[in-house]
C-alpha positions in Angstrom: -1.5 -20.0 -7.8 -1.7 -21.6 -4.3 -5.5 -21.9 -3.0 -4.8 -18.9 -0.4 -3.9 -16.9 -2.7 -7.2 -18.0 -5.1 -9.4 -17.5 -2.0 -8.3 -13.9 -0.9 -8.2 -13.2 -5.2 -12.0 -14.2 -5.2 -12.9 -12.9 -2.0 -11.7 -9.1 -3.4 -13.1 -9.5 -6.5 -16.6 -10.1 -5.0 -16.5 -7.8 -2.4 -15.6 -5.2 -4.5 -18.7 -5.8 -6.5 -21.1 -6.5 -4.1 -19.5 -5.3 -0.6 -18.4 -7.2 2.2 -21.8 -8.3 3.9 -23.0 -8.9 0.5 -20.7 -12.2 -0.2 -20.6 -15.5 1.7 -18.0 -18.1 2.6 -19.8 -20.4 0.0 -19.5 -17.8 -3.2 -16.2 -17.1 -2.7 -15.5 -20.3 -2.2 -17.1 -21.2 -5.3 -15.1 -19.0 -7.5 -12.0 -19.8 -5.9 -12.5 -23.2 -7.1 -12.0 -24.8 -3.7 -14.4 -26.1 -1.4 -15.9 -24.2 1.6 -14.3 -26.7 4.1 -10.7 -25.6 2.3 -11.6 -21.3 2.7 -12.4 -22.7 6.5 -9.0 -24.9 6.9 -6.7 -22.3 5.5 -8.9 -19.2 7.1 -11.6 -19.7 9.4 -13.6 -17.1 8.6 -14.4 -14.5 5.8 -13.2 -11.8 8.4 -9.6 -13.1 8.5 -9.6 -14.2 5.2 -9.8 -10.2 4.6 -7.4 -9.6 6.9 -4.9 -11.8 5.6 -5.7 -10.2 2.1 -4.7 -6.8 3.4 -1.4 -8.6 4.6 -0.7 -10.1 2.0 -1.4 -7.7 -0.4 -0.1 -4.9 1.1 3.1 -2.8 0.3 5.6 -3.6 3.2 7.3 -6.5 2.4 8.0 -4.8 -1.2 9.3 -1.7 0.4 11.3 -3.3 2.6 12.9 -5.6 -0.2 13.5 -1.9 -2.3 15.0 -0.5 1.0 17.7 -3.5 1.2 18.3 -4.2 -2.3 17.9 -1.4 -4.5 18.5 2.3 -2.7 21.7 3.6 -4.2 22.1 6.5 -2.0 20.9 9.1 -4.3 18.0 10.8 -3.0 16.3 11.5 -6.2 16.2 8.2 -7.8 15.4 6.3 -4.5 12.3 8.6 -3.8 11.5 8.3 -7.0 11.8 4.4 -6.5 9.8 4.3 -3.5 7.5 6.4 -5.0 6.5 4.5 -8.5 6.4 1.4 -6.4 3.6 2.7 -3.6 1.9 3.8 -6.3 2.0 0.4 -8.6 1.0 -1.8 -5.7 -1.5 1.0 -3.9 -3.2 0.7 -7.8 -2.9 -3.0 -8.0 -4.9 -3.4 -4.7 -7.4 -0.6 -5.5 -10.2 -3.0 -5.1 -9.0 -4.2 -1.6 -8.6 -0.7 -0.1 -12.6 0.4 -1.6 -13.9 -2.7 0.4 -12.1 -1.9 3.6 -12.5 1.9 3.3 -16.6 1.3 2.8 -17.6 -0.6 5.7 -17.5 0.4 9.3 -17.6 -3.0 10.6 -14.3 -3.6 9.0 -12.6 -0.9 10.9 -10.4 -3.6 12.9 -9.4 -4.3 9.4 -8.2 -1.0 9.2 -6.4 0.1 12.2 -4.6 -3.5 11.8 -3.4 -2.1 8.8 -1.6 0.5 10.1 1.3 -1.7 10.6 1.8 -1.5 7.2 2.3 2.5 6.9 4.6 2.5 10.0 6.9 0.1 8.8 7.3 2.2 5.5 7.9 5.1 8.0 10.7 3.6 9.7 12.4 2.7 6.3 12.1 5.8 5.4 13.4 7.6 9.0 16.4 4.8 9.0 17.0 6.1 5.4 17.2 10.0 5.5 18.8 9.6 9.0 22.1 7.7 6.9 21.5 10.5 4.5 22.1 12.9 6.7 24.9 10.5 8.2 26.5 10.7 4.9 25.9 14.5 4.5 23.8 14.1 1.4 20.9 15.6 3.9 20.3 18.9 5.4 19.9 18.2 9.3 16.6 17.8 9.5 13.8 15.7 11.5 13.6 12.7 9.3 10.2 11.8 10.7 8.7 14.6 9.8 10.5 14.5 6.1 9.4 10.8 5.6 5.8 11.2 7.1 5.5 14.6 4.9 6.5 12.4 2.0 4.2 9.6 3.0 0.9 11.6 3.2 2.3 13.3 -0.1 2.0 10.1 -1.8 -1.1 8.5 0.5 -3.1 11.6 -1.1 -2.2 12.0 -4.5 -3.5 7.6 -4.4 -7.1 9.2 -2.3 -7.4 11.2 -4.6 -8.0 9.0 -7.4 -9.5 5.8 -5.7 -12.8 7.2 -5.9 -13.3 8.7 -9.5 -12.8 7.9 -12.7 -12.4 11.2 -13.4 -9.1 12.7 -12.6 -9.3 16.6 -10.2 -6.3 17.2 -12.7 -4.4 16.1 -16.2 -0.8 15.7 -14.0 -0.1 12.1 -14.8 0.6 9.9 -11.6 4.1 9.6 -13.2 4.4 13.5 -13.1 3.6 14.2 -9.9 5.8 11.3 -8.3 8.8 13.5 -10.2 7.9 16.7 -9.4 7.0 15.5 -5.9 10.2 14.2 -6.0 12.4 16.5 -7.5 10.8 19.3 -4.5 12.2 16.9 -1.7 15.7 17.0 -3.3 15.8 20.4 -3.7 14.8 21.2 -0.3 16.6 18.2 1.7 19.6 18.0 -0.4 23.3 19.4 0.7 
């Protein structure tokens, strides 16, 4: 693991435990394994370094590569796709989205962040448009379908980010198929 990637590990790990204000340059620097002077080279700053973590850690690049490599033009298992793999990665960086989510001073953080989201909408508008181009799609407004199914997903994650305790015994898995299997049935020809 490269030394960015160590930083941005550490600087989660502790900010997650005691909050963003509540962790210096120096600590995470310290549990990286790397001087200060290397968080400052490769960073500048414990803001950025954040920032970069969100990048980096964020779902695009993955849902970009599933869009390109792996759709095979079947609505069911490429929702189904998309949706185990917002949910793996939305999981894996459950730490990262507490820390930004829980400090107002981060909210730069945040609306920078939004790149991320609108990307994953225009995958999925490019996608149900060539569905519909291939008449495996009603006609319908695909930014409306793939925002719908967006904010479907973005609250069954919310809804579980901040308690152990789940609101109900559906299994992530379950819901990302029935979720699922209601799209195909209403969008498909």
């Amino acid at each position: 693991m490269d030394n960015k990637v160590k930083l941005m590990q550490a600087a989660i790990d502790l900010m997650a435990e005691k909050g963003y204000k509540g962790v210096s340059t120096k600590e995470i620097a310290a549990v990286a394994g790397v001087s200060e002077m290397t968080l400052f080279r490769n960073f500048a700053n414990k803001l950025n370094l954040l920032e970069k973590a969100v990048d980096y850690f964020h779902y695009s690049m993955e849902m970009t590569r599933i869009f390109q490599e792996e759709v095979v033009w079947d609505m069911r298992a490429d929702l189904l796709l998309v949706s185990e793999m917002y949910h793996e990665v939305m999981e894996r960086n459950r730490k990262l989205f507490l820390i930004v989510l829980a400090d107002n001073d981060l909210a730069g953080i945040r609306q920078k962040a939004q790149k991320h989201p609108r990307i994953l909408l225009e995958l999925l508008m490019d996608y149900f448009k060539e569905m519909q181009r291939q008449d495996k799609m009603i006609d319908t407004d695909a930014e409306t379908q793939a925002i719908t199914f967006m904010w479907m997903n973005y609250g069954a994650f919310i809804s579980r980010l901040y308690t152990a305790e789940a609101v109900t015994k559906v299994t992530r898995e379950r819901f990302a198929e029935s979720s699922v299997d209601l799209f195909v049935r209403a969008l498909s020809r």
